[in-house]
C-alpha positions as CSV (number, residue, x, y, z in Angstrom):
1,X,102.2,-109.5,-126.5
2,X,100.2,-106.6,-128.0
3,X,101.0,-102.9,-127.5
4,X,99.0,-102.7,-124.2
5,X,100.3,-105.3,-122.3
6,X,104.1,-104.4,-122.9
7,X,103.5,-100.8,-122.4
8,X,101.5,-101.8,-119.1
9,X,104.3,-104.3,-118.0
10,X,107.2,-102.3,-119.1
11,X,105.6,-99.6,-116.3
12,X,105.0,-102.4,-113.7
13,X,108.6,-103.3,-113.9
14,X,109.5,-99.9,-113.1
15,X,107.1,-99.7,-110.2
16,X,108.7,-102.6,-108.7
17,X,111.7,-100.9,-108.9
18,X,111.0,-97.7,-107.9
19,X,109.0,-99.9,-104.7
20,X,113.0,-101.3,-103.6
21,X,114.4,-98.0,-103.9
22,X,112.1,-96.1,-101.8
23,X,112.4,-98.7,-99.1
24,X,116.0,-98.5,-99.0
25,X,115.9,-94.8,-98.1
26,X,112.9,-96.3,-95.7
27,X,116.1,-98.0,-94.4
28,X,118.8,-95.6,-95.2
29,X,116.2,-92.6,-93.1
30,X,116.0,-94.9,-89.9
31,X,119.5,-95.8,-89.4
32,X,120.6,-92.2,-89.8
33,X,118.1,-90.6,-88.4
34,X,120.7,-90.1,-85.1
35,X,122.7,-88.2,-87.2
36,X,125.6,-91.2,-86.0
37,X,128.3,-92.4,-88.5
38,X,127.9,-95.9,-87.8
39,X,124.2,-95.5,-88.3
40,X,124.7,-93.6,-91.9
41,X,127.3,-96.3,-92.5
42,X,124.8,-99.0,-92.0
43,X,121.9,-97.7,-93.6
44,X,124.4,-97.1,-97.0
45,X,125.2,-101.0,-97.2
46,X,121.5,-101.9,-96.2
47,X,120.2,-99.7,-99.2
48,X,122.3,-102.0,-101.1
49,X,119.2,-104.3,-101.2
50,X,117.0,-102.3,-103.6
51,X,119.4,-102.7,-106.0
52,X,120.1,-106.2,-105.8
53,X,116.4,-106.7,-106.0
54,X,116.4,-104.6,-109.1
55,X,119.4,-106.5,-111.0
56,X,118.6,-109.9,-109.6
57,X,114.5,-109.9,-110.6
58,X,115.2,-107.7,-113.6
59,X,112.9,-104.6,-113.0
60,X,113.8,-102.0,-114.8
61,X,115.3,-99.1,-112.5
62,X,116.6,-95.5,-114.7
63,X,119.7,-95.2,-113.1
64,X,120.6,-98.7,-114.1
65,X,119.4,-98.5,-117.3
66,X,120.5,-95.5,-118.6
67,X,123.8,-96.0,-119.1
68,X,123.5,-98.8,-121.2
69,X,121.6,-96.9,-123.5
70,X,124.8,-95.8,-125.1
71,X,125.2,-99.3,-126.8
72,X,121.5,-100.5,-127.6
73,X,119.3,-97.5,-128.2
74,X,116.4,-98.8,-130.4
75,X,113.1,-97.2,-130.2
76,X,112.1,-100.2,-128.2
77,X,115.2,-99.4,-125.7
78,X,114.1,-95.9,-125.7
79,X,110.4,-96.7,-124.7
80,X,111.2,-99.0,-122.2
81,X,113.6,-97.2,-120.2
82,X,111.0,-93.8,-120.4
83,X,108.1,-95.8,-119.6
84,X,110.0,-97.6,-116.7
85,X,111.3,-94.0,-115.1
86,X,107.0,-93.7,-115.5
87,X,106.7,-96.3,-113.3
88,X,109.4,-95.2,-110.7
89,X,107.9,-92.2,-110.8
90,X,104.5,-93.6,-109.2
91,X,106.4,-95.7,-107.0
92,X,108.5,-93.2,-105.5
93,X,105.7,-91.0,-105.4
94,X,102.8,-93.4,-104.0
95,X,104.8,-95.6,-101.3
96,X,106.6,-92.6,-100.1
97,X,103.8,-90.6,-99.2
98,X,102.6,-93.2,-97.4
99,X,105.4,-94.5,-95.8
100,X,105.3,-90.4,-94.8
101,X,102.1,-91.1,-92.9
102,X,102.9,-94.5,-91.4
103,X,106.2,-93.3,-90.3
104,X,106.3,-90.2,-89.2
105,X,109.8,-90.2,-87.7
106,X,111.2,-90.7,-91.1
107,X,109.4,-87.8,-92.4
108,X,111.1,-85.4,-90.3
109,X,114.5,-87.1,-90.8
110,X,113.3,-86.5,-94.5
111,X,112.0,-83.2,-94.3
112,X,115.8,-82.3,-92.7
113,X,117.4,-83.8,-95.6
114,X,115.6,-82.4,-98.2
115,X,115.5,-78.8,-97.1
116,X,119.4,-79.4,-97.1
117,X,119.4,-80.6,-100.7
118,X,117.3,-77.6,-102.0
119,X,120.2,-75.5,-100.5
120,X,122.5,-76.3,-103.3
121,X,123.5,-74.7,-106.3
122,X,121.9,-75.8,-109.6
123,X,125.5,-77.2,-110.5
124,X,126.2,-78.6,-107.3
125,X,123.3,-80.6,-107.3
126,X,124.3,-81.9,-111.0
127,X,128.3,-82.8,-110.0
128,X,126.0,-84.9,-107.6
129,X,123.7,-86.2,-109.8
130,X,127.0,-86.9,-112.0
131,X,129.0,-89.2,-109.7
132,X,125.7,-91.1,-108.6
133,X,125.5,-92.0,-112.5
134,X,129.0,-92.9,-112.8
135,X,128.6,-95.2,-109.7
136,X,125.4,-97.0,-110.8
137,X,126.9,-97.7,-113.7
138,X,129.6,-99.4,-112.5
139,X,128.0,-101.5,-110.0
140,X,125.2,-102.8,-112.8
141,X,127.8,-103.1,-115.2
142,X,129.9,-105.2,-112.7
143,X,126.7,-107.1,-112.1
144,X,126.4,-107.9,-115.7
145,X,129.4,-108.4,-116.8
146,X,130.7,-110.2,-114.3
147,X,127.8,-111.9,-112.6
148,X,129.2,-110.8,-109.5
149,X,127.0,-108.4,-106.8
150,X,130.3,-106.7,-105.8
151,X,130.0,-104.0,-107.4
152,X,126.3,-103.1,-106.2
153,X,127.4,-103.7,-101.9
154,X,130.2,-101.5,-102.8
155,X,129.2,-98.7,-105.0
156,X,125.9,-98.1,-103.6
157,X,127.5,-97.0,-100.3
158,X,130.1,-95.0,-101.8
159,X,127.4,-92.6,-103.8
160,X,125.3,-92.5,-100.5
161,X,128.4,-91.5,-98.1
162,X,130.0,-89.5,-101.1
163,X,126.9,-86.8,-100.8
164,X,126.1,-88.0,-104.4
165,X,122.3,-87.3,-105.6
166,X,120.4,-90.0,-107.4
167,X,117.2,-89.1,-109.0
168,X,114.7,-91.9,-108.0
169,X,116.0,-92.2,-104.3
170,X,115.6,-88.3,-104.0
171,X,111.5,-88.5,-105.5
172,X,111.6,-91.2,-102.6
173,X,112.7,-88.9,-100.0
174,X,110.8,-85.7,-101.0
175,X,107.3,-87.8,-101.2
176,X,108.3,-89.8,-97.5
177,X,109.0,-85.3,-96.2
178,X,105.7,-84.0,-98.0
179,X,108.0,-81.5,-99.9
180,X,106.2,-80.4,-102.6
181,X,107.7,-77.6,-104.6
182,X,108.6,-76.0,-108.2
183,X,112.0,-75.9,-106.5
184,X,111.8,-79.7,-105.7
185,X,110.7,-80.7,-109.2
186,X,113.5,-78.7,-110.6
187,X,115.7,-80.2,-108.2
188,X,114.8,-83.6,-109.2
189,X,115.1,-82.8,-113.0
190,X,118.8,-81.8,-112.6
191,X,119.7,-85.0,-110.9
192,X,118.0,-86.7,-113.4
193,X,120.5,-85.2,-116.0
194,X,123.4,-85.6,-114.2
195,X,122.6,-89.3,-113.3
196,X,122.4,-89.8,-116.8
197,X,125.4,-87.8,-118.0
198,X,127.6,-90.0,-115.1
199,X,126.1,-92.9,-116.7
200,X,127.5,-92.2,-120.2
201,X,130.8,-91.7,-119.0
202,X,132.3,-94.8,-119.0
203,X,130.4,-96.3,-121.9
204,X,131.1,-93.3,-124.5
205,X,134.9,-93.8,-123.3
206,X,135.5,-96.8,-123.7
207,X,133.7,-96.5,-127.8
208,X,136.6,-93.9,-128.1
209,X,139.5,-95.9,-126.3
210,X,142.1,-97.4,-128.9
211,X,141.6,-101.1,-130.0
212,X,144.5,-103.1,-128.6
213,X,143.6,-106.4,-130.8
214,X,143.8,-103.8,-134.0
215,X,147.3,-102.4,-133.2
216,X,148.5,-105.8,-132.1
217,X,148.9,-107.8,-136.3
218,X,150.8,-104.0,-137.2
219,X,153.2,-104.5,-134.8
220,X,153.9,-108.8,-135.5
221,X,154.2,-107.5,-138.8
222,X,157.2,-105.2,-138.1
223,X,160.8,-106.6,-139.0
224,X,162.9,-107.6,-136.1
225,X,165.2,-104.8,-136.3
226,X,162.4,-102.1,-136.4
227,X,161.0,-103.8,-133.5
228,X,164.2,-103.5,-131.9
229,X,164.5,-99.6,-132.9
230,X,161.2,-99.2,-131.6
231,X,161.7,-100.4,-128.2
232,X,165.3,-98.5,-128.0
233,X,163.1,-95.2,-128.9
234,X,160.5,-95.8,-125.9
């Protein structure tokens, strides 16, 4: 595959994932637009399904990615997960804007919501961003490590009900409200940091957390009675 292909693939990847994001807060915007619990509650676990599109046909989605950066970070790593935010981008951007126009109940339940989200603090909106990381990462690592979409139905819902911010939903919402501001695109830039700091969390912890298989020979090599002294002492 030469340079242009990958590069143009790599950003159609993202597209399509950035497409299944904005259509779950298509979803997410309709079932709460009420303002009911049991419709917020709903549209949470039905915005569940841009994910699983995401992790099941492989597109490549920031929030997901991110995290994993941690443990492969070639220049290859780097440029796909850039160029595939790119694409999100133009997805987020594109479909929401017109989803704006077909729908124009959702923009006003979107317009509401964002005005509200511009009200934060800088910081609050990054504590946001923060725990939306951590979440992602846990349900696409529980996807991958343990082939199990658990972890998507479950987090997903808890970062939307928590009040958690994540980047490429929030382009979604602002393009479906027409908000156009420097105060959205700064907005947008925080939660992208704080999505990606959550997403480090876990990965940079666990680099640092003792190896259990390294202490293990030290302490089969210790004499019985040392052993014994040991456990006496704990």
């Amino acid at each position: 595959m030469n340079l242009t292909k990958k590069i143009t693939s790599q950003i159609f990847e993202g597209i399509l994932a950035g497409l299944m994001i904005t259509i779950g807060c298509c979803v997410y915007l309709a079932c709460a637009k009420d303002g009911g619990i049991a419709g917020k509650v709903a549209g949470a676990v039905i915005f569940s399904v841009g994910l699983l599109a995401v992790c099941y046909f492989g597109f490549s989605l920031y929030t997901g990615r991110i995290g994993f950066i941690i443990a492969s970070h070639s220049k290859d790593d780097v440029s796909a997960l850039l160029l595939g935010l790119l694409g999100n981008v133009i997805a987020a951007a594109v479909f929401g804007i017109a989803i704006g126009y077909a729908i124009p109940s959702l923009r006003e339940t979107a317009l509401a919501a964002c005005n509200a989200r511009l009200e934060q603090e800088w910081w609050q909106t990054l504590l946001r961003g923060i725990g939306c990381g951590i979440l992602m990462y846990v349900a696409v690592g529980i996807f991958k490590e343990k082939k199990s979409p658990l972890g998507i139905v479950f987090a997903i819902p808890a970062f939307i009900l928590a009040g958690f911010e994540h980047s490429i939903a929030d382009m979604g919402y602002f393009a479906i409200a027409g908000s156009y501001s420097a105060k959205a695109f700064g907005f947008i830039w925080i939660v992208i940091l704080g999505n990606s700091i959550g997403a480090w969390i876990i990965p940079l912890l666990r680099l640092v957390k003792p190896n259990k298989d390294a202490i293990a020979p030290q302490e089969q090599a210790m004499p019985e009675n040392q052993t014994q002294q040991n456990q006496n002492q704990i």
